[in-house]
C-alpha positions as CSV (number, residue, x, y, z in Angstrom):
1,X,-19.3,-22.7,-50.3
2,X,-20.6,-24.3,-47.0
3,X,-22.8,-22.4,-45.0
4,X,-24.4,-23.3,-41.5
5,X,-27.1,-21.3,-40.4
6,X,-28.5,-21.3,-37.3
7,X,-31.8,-20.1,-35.9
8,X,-34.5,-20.5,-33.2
9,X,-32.4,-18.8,-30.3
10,X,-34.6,-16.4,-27.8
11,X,-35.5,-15.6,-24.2
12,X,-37.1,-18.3,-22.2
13,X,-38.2,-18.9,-18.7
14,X,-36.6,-21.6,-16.6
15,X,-38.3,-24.4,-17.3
16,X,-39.4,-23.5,-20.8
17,X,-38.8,-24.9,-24.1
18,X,-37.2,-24.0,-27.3
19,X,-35.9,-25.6,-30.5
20,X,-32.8,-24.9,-32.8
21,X,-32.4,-25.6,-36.2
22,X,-29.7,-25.3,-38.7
23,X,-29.9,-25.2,-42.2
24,X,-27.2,-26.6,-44.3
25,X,-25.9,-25.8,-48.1
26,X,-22.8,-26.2,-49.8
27,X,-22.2,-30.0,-49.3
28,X,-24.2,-33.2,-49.3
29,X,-26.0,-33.0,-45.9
30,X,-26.8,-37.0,-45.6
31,X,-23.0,-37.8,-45.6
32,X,-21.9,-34.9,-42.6
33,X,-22.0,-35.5,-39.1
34,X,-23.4,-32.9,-37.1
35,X,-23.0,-31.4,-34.0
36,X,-24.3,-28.1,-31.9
37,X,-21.5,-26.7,-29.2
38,X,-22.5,-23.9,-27.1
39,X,-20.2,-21.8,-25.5
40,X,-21.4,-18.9,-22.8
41,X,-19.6,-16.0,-21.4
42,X,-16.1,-16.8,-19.8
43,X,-16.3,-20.1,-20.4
44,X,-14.6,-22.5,-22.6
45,X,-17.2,-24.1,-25.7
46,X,-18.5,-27.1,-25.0
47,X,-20.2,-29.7,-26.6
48,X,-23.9,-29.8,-26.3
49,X,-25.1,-33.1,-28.5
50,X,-24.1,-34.8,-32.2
51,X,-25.8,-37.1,-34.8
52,X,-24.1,-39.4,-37.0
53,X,-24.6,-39.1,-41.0
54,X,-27.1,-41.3,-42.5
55,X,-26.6,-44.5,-43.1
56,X,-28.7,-47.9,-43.3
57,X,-27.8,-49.1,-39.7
58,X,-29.7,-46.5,-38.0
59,X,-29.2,-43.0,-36.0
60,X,-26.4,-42.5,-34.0
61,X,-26.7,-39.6,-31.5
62,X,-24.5,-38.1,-28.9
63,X,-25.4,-35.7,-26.0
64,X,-22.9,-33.7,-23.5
65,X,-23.3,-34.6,-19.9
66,X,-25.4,-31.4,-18.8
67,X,-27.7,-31.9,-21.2
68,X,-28.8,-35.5,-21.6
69,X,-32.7,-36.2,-20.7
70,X,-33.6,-32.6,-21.5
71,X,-32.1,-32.2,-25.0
72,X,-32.5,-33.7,-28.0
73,X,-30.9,-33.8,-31.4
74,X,-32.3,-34.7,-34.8
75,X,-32.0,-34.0,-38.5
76,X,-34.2,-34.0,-41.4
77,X,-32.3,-34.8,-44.6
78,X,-34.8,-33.8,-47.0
79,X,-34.5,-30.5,-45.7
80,X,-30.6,-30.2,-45.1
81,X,-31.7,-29.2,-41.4
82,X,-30.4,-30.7,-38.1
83,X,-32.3,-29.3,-34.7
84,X,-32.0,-29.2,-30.9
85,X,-35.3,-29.8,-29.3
86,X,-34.4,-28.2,-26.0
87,X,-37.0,-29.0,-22.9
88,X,-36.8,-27.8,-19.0
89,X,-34.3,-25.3,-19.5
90,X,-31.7,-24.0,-17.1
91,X,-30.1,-20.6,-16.4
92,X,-26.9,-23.2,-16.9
93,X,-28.2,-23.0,-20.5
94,X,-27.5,-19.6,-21.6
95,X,-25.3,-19.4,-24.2
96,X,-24.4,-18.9,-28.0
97,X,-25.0,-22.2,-29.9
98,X,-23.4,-23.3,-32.5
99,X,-24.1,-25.4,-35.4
100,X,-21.2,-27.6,-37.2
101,X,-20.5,-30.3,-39.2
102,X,-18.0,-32.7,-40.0
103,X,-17.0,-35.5,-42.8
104,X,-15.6,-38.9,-41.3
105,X,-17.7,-42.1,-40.0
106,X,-19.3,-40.3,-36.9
107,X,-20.1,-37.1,-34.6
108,X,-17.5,-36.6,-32.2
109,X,-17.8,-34.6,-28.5
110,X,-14.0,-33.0,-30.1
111,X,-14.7,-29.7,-31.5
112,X,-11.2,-29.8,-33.2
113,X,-12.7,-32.3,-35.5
114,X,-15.4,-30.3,-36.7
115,X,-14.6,-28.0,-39.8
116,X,-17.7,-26.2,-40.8
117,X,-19.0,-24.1,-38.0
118,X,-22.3,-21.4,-38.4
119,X,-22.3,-17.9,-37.0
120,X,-24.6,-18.9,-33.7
121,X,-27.8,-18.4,-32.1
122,X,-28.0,-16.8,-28.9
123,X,-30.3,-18.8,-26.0
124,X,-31.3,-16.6,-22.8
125,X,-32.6,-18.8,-19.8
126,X,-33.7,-16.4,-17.0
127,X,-34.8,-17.4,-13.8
């Protein structure tokens, strides 16, 4: 059984700092491509960043528009974990985000590619 489990969510200050992680079981982490979305009230989910499975040629990351410079995505295959290292947060921010993972050659911005999703983490930016 896959499980996604997601953790590291909180209040923060505008400005502030906070990292993500999600710990994965149930299939062989090194060969899924992973991806966090975040979707906030009213609004349609949307993909935050993504990191391509191992392989010998290197890491492969992708990051959503809003995010890129601030954000950063990462995994630790030893520990089945993948992690947003999120810096100079925004109000924008706020959301649930989620973890999820997908077979295939690479990480896609498509969330209708992704099968495995976790439960969420909830990230509060005030201002």
């Amino acid at each position: 059984q896959v499980q996604l489990v997601e953790s590291g969510g909180g209040l923060v200050q505008a400005g502030g700092s906070l990292r993500l992680s999600c710990a994965a079981s149930g299939r062989t982490f090194s060969s899924d491509n992973m991806a966090w979305f975040r979707q906030a009230p009213g609004k349609e989910r949307e993909f935050v960043a993504g990191i391509r499975r191992s392989t010998w040629s290197g890491v492969v990351v992708l990051y959503g528009d809003s995010v890129t410079g601030r954000f950063t995505i990462s995994r630790d295959n030893a520990k089945n974990t993948v992690y947003l290292q999120m810096n100079s947060l925004k109000p924008e921010d706020t959301a649930v985000y989620y973890c999820a993972a997908k077979g295939g050659l690479s990480a896609s911005r498509d969330q209708n590619e992704y099968a495995y999703w976790g439960q969420g983490t909830q990230v509060t930016v005030s201002s």
